[in-house]
Structure formats: C-alpha cells, structure tokens
C-alpha positions as CSV (number, residue, x, y, z in Angstrom):
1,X,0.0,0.0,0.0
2,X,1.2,3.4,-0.8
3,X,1.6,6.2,1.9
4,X,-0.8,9.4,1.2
5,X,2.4,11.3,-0.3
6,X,3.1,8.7,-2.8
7,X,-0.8,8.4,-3.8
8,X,-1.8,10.5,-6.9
9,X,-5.7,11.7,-6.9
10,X,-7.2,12.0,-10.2
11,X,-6.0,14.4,-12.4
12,X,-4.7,16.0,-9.0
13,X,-0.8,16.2,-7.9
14,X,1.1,13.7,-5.1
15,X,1.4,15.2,-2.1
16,X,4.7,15.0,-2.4
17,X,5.9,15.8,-5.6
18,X,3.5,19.5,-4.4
19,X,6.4,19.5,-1.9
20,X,9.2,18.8,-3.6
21,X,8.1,21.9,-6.4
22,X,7.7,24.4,-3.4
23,X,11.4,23.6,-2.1
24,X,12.1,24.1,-5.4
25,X,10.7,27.4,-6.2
26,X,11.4,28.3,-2.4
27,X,15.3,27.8,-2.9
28,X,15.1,29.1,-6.8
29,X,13.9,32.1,-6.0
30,X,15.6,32.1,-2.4
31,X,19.2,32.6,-5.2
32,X,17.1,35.3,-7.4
33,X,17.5,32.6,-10.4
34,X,14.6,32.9,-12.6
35,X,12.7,29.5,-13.9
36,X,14.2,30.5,-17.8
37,X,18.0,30.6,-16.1
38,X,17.0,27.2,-14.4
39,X,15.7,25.0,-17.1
40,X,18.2,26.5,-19.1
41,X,21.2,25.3,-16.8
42,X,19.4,21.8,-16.4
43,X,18.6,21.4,-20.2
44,X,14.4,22.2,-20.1
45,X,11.9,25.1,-20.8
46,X,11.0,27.6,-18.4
47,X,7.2,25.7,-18.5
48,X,9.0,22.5,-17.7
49,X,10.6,24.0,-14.7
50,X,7.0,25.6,-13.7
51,X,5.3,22.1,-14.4
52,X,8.4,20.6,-11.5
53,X,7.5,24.1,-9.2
54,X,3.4,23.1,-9.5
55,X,4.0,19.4,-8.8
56,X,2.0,19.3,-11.9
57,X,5.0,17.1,-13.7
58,X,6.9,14.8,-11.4
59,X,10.7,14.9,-11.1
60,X,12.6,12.2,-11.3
61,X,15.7,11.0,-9.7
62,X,18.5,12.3,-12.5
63,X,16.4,15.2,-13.2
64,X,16.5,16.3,-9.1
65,X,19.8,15.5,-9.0
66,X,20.6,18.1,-11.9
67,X,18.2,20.4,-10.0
68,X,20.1,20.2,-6.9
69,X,23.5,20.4,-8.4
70,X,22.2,23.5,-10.3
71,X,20.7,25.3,-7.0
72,X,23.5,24.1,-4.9
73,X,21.7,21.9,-2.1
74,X,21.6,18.4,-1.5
75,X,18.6,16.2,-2.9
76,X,17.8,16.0,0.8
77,X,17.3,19.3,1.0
78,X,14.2,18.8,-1.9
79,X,12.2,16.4,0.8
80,X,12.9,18.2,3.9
81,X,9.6,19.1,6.3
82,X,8.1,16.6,4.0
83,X,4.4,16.4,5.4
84,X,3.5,13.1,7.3
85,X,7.3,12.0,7.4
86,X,8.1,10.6,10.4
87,X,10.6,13.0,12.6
88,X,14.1,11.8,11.8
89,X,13.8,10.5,8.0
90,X,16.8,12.2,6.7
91,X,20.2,10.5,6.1
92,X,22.0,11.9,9.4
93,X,18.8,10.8,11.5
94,X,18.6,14.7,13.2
95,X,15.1,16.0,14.7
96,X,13.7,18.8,13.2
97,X,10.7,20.6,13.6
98,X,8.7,20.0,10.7
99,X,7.6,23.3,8.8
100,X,4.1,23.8,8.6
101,X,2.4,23.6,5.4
102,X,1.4,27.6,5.4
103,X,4.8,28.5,6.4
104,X,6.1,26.4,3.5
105,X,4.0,27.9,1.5
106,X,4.7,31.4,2.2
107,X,8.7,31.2,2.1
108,X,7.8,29.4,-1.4
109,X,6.1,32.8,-2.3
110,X,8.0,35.9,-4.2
111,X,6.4,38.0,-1.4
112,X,7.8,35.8,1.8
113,X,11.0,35.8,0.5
114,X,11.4,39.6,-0.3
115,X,10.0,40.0,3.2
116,X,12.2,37.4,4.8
117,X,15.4,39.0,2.8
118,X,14.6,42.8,4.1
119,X,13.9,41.8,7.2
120,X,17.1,40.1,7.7
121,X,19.1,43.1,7.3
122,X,17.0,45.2,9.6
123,X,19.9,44.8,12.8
124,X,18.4,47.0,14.9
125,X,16.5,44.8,18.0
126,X,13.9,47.4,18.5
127,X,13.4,48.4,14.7
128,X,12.8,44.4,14.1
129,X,10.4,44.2,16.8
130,X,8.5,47.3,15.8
131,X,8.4,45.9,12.5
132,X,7.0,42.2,14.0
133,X,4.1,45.2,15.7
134,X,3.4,46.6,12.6
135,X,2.9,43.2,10.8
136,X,0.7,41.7,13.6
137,X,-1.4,44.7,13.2
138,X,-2.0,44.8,9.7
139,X,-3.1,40.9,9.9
140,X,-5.8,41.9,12.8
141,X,-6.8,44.7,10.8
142,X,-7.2,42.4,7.8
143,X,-9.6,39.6,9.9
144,X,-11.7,43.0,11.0
C-alpha cells in the first residue's frame, strides 16, 4: 500500500511531488535565479521548470539530481519538512521541527521571500520588533 504522499488523486498532484516543487521554487527564487535561467542550466523550458515548481509534472531522480547540483543543495534538502514523514527520516537521523504547510508555502512565495530578505538586514532589535508590531497589526486589521 502506498503512503498518502506517494498516492496520486485523479487528475490532482502527489502530495509529495507539491512538496518537492515548493522547495524548489522556495530555494530558486531564495538565489534570485529565474525559472528561464534554471531549465536552461538543467537542459528544459522555463514551463518545464513551472510544471516541476506546481507538482504538476513529477521529477525524477537524475532530473533532481541536476536540479540540486544546479541550486547548490543536496537532494535532501528537496524532501525536507516533508508532510507526514516521520521526525528523523533524513540520512543523518537529526530532529527537526517540521515546517508547517502555510509557512512552506509562504517562504515558497516571491512575497515571503522579499519580506524574509529585508527583514534580515534590519539589525536594529527594536526596529525588528516594531516591525514584528506593525505586521501583527496589519493581519488583525485584515480579519476585521
């Protein structure tokens, strides 16, 4: 029996192979490489690359490995905070907290990242923490 990230609903992408896209768009666009550059440097079109960053096409094992080599990450890194993987799948047997699916989602996103990115090179404690403020505000405001 296959495990509910192997299993491919009709017409609808496996769980996993969702996953593996975001990492891939997350750590694309995470190097400011845009999806032409990519499927250049791995020998595909830019739709190709989009099909891999939807889950839409799966990747397979050479073609991930090509990915990887291109993005500079391990494969590993493609299947990391994979949904319903047991704590302690990966290679070195470490526990991490898993990344929930939201959070995965936004750091996939061209809007997490720029935020992510300028936030990072706020170094003032109090500046960062008005900032956090002004954020939480904004989403209660939004719900209103």
């Amino acid at each position: 029996m296959l495990s509910p990230n192997t299993e491919k609903t009709k017409g609808r992408p496996a769980p996993v192979d969702i996953h593996v896209g975001r990492r891939i768009r997350m750590r694309r666009l995470w190097m400011q490489i845009t999806q032409q550059a990519l499927g250049e440097a791995i020998g595909v079109t830019f739709q190709q690359i989009q099909k891999y960053e939807k889950g839409t096409n799966r990747v397979g094992a050479s073609r991930l490995q090509q990915i990887a080599d291109a993005l500079d990450v391990p494969v590993s890194f493609f299947f990391e905070d994979l949904p319903g993987a047991s704590v302690g799948d990966g290679a070195d047997n470490t526990v991490e907290p898993k990344l929930q699916p939201e959070i995965m989602e936004f750091v996939s996103s061209n809007e997490g990242l720029a935020l992510i990115r300028a936030f990072s090179r706020i170094t003032d404690e109090k500046v960062r923490s008005r900032t956090i403020s002004l954020v939480k505000a904004l989403a209660e405001q939004d719900r209103l």
